[in-house]
C-alpha positions in Angstrom: 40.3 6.9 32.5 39.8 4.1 30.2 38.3 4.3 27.1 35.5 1.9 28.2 34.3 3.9 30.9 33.3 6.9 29.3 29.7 7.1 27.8 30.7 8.1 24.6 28.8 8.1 21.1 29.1 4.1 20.7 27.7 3.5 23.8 24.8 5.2 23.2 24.2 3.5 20.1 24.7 0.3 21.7 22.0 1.5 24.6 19.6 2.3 21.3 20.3 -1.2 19.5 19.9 -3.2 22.6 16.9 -1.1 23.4 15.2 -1.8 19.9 15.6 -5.5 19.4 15.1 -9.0 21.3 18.7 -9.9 21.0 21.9 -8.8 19.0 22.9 -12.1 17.4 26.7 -12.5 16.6 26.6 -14.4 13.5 24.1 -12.2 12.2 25.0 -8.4 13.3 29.2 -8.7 14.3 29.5 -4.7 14.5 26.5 -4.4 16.3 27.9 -7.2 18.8 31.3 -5.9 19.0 30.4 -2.6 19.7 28.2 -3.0 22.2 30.8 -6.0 23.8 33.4 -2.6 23.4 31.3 -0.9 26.0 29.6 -3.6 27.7 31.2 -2.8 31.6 29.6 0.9 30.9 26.3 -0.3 29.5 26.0 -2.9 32.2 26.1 0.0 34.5 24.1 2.2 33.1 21.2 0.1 32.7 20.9 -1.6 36.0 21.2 1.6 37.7 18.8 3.8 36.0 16.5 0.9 34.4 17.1 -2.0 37.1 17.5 -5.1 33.8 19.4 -7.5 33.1 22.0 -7.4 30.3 23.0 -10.9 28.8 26.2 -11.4 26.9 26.8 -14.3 25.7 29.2 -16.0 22.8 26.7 -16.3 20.2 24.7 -13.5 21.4 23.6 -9.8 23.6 20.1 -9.7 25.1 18.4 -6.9 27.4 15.5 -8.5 28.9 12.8 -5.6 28.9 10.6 -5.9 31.4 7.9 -3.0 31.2 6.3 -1.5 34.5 2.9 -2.7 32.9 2.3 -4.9 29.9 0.8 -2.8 27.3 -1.5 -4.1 24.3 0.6 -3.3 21.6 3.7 -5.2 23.8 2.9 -8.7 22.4 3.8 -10.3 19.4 2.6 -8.4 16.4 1.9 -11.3 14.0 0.2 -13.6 16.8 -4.1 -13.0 16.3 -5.3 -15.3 19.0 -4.9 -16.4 22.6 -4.6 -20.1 21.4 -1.0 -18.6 19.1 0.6 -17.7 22.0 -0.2 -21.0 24.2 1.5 -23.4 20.7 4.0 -21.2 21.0 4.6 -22.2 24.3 4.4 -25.3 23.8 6.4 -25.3 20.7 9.3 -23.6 23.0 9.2 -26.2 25.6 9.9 -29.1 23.0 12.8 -27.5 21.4 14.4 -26.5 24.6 14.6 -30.3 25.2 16.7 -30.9 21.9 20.2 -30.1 21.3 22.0 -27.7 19.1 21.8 -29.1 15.7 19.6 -32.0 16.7 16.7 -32.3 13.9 13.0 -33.2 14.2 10.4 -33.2 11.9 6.9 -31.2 11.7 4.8 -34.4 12.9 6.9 -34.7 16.0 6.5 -30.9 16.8 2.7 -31.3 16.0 2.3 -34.4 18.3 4.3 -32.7 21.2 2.1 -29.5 21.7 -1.4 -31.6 20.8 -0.3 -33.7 24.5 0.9 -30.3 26.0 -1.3 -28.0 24.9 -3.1 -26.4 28.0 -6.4 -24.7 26.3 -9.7 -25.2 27.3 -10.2 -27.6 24.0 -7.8 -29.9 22.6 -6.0 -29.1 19.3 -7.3 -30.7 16.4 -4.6 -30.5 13.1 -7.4 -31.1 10.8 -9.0 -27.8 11.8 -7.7 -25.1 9.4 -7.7 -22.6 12.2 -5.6 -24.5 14.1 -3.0 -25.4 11.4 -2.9 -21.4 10.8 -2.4 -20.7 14.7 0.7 -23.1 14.2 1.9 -21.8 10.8 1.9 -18.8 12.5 3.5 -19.7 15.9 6.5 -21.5 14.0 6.8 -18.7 11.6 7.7 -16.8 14.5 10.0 -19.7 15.9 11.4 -19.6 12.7 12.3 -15.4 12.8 14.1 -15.4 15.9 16.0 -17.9 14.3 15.1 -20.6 17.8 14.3 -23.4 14.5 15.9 -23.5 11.1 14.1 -25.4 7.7 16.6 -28.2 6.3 13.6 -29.5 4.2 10.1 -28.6 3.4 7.6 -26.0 3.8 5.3 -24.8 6.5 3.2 -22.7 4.5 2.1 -25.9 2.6 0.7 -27.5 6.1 -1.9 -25.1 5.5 -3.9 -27.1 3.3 -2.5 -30.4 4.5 -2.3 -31.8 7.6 -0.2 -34.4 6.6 2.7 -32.2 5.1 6.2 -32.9 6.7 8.8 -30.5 7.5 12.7 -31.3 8.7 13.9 -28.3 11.1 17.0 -28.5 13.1 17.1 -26.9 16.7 19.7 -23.7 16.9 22.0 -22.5 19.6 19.5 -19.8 20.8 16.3 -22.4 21.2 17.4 -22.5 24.8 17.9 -18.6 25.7 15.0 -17.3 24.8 12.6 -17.3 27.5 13.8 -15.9 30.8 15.2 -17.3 33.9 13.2 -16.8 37.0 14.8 -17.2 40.1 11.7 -19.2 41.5 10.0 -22.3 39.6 8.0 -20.8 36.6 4.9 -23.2 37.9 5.0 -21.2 41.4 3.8 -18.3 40.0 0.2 -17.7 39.2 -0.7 -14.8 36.9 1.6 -12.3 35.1 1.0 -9.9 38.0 2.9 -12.0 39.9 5.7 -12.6 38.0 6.0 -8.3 37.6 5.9 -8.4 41.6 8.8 -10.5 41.5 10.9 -8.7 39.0 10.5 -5.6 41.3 11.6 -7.3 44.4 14.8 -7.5 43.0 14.9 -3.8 42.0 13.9 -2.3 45.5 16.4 0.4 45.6 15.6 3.3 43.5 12.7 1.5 42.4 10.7 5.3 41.6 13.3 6.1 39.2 14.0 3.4 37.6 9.8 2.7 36.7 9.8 6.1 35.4 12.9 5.3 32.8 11.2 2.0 31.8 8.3 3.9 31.2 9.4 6.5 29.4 12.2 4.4 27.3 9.8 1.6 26.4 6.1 3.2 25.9 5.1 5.8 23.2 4.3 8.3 26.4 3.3 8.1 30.1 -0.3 9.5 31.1 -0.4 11.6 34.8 -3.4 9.1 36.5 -4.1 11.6 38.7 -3.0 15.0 40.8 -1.1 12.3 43.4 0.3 9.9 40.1 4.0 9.4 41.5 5.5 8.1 38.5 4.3 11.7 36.7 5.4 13.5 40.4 8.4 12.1 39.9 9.1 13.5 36.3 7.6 17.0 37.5 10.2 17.4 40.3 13.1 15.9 38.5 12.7 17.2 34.9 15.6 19.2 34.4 18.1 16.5 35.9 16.1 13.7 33.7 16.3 15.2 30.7 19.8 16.2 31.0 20.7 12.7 32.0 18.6 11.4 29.0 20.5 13.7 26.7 23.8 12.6 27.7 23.3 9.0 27.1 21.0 8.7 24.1 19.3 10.8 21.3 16.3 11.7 23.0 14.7 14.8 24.5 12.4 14.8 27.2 9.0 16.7 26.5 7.0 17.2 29.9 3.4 18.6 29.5 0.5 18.7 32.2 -1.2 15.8 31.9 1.6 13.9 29.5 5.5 13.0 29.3 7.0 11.5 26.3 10.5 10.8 24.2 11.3 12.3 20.9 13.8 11.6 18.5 15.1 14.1 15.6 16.5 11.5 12.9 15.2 7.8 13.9 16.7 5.0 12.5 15.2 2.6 9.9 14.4 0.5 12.8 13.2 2.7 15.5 9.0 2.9 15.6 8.2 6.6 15.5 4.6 8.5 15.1 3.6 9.5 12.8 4.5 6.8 10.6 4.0 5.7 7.0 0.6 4.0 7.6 -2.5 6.0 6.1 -4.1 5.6 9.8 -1.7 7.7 11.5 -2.6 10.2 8.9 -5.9 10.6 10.0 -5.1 10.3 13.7 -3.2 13.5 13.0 -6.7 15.0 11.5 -8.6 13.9 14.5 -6.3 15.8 17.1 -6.6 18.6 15.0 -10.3 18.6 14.8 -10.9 18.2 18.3 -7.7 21.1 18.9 -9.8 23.8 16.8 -13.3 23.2 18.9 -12.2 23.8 22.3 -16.1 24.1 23.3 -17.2 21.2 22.0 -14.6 18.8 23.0 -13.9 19.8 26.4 -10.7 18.1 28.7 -12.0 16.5 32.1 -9.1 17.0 34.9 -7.0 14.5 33.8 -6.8 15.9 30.4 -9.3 13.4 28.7 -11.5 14.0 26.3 -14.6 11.8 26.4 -16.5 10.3 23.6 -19.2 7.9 22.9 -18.6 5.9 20.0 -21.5 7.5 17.7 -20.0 10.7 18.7 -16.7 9.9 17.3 -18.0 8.3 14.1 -19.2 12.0 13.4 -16.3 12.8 13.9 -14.8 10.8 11.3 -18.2 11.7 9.2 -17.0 15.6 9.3 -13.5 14.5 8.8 -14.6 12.1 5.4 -16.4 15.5 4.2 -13.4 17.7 4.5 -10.0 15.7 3.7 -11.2 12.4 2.0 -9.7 13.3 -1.1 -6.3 13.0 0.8 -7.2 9.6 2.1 -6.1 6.4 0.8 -8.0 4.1 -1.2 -8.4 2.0 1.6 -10.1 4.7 4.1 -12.3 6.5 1.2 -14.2 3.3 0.7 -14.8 1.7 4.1 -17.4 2.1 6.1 -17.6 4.8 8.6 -17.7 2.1 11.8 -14.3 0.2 9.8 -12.6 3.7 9.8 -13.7 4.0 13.8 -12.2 0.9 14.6 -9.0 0.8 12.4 -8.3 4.2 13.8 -9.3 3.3 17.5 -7.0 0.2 16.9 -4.0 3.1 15.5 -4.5 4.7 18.8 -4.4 2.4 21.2 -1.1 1.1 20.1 0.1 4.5 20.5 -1.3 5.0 24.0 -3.6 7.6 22.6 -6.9 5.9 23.9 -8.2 3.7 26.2 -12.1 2.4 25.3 -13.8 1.1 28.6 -15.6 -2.5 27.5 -18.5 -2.2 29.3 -20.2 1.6 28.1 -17.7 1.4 25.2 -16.8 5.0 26.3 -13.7 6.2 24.4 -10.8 8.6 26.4 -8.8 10.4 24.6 -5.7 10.9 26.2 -3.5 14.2 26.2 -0.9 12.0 24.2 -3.3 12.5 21.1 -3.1 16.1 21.2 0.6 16.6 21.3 0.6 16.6 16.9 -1.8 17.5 14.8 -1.7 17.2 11.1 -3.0 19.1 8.2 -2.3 18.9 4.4 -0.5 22.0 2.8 -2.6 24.3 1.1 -1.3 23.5 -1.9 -2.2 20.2 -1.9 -5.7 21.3 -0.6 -6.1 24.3 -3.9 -5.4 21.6 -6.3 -7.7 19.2 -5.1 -10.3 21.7 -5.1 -9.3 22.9 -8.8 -9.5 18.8 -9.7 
């Protein structure tokens, strides 16, 4: 058998890099393209069976487009604040797919292009600051995935002026970015549509390969209910999943009642784990255990939920200031008890840990949050007390 048709050690790190970033530029990462070019005809495989996505390779580049089974809050791009970010963006991709490689333009142009495109409810106006910060921002992020490249000038200083000019030059990638869909992008009319579509073309084994999207690209997957198929799915088949999953990367497979997740012993630098360095994950840690060592006052509903209102969970964080503030950052000891609710609220929803209905403003605590708990060492907690 060939070498490239085993599922060896670099094809799995290949699966993990391809996994863990938009797109595995040449220029920029030649071992990371190489390799996973090495094992592309086993990758290729792998992926669209078990996953059901489409691998790119191209000269300059490798992309896996990463469609999730539902669009998640924490799925979007980090740096992006507002609605109106996302629609310059857009905009701002839709004029530089009209230029060619190494053609330049100049701030002003880009400017003028997405003011006439622009499809928001209220026209752009460059001499609100707001608006000159949504398209900092939005070319920042042009500018990080390398689509636009600076020969002169600074965006940072259109912050302050309107007037300022920039030269960019358009780059090979501009026009790979977005997707191709095999229908005209103006057909469809919501995002719900365009997932529909994605699935038509996965019809076969489409159970399976939901529940490895899921698991692969979320931070755990919640059972909805007794008749939740995905979770059935995982309950029937977890011996054969996880052995699969163990074969082909370096994850294990935890299955709990309510809950199924990936873990990793030794991430990489650019893997995102939990817990991570950020003071709020610390205290996330200290809620699960708070709520794990008073079983009678936090009870589970039959989904494995926990249910709070939010002045019941800002005593929470009340009991939890009175007991382990010493151990909190600067940040946390000084804000207010309502600014700790909703940074760590905001913590836990991008981890899947809770879902806060808009209406009642009802928090659920999902069994996610109670699979770690965190305490500090009794050493740490003597000499605090000593201080």
């Amino acid at each position: 058998m060939e070498e490239t048709q085993i599922f060896d050690e670099k094809a799995m790190q290949g699966l993990d890099l391809l996994f863990h970033h938009y797109w595995i530029l040449r220029a920029d990462q030649p071992e990371w393209y190489h390799l996973i070019r090495e094992r592309e005809k086993v990758l290729r495989r792998y992926i669209n069976e078990k996953f059901g996505l489409r691998m790119i390779v191209h000269q300059h580049f490798i992309k896996l487009e990463k469609i999730p089974v539902e669009p998640e809050v924490w799925m979007g791009i980090r740096v992006f604040q507002e609605p109106i970010d996302y629609g310059i963006f857009c905009c701002a991709l839709s004029f530089i797919e009209g230029k060619a490689v190494d053609e330049q333009f100049l701030l002003s142009e880009l400017c003028q292009d997405i003011q006439t495109d622009y499809p928001g409810e209220f026209p752009l106006d460059w001499t609100l600051y707001t608006h000159r910060r949504a398209l900092i921002r939005a070319v920042k992020v042009l500018m990080d995935f390398q689509l636009i490249r600076t020969i002169d000038g600074d965006i940072g200083r259109f912050d302050h002026n309107e007037d300022q000019e920039v030269l960019y030059e358009a780059t090979i990638y501009s026009r790979y970015f977005m997707r191709t869909y095999p229908d005209d992008f103006s057909s469809f009319q919501n995002w719900e549509e365009l997932v529909r579509e994605d699935w038509k073309l996965n019809q076969e084994d489409e159970r399976r390969k939901r529940v490895y999207r899921k698991l692969f690209f979320s931070p755990g997957l919640e059972r909805k209910d007794l008749q939740d198929p995905d979770f059935l799915y995982i309950r029937n088949f977890r011996n054969r999943l996880a052995e699969d999953i163990e074969k082909h990367s370096d994850y294990k497979l935890h299955v709990y009642k309510n809950t199924a997740f990936l873990s990793i012993a030794a991430p990489r630098q650019y893997h995102q784990v939990f817990p991570n360095t950020k003071a709020s994950t610390d205290i996330v840690l200290q809620v699960s255990k708070f709520i794990h060592t008073q079983p009678d006052r936090f009870k589970a509903n039959e989904n494995g939920e926990i249910l709070m209102t939010e002045g019941e969970f800002e005593q929470v964080i009340d009991e939890l200031r009175q007991a382990k503030a010493t151990g909190w950052s600067k940040y946390f000891r000084e804000n207010s008890t309502s600014g700790v609710r909703s940074e760590i609220l905001a913590a836990m929803k991008e981890w899947m840990m809770v879902e806060v209905e808009e209406e009642t403003s009802l928090i659920r605590f999902k069994s996610l949050l109670g699979v770690l708990t965190g305490e500090y060492p009794v050493d740490f907690v003597k000499g605090e007390a000593e201080q």
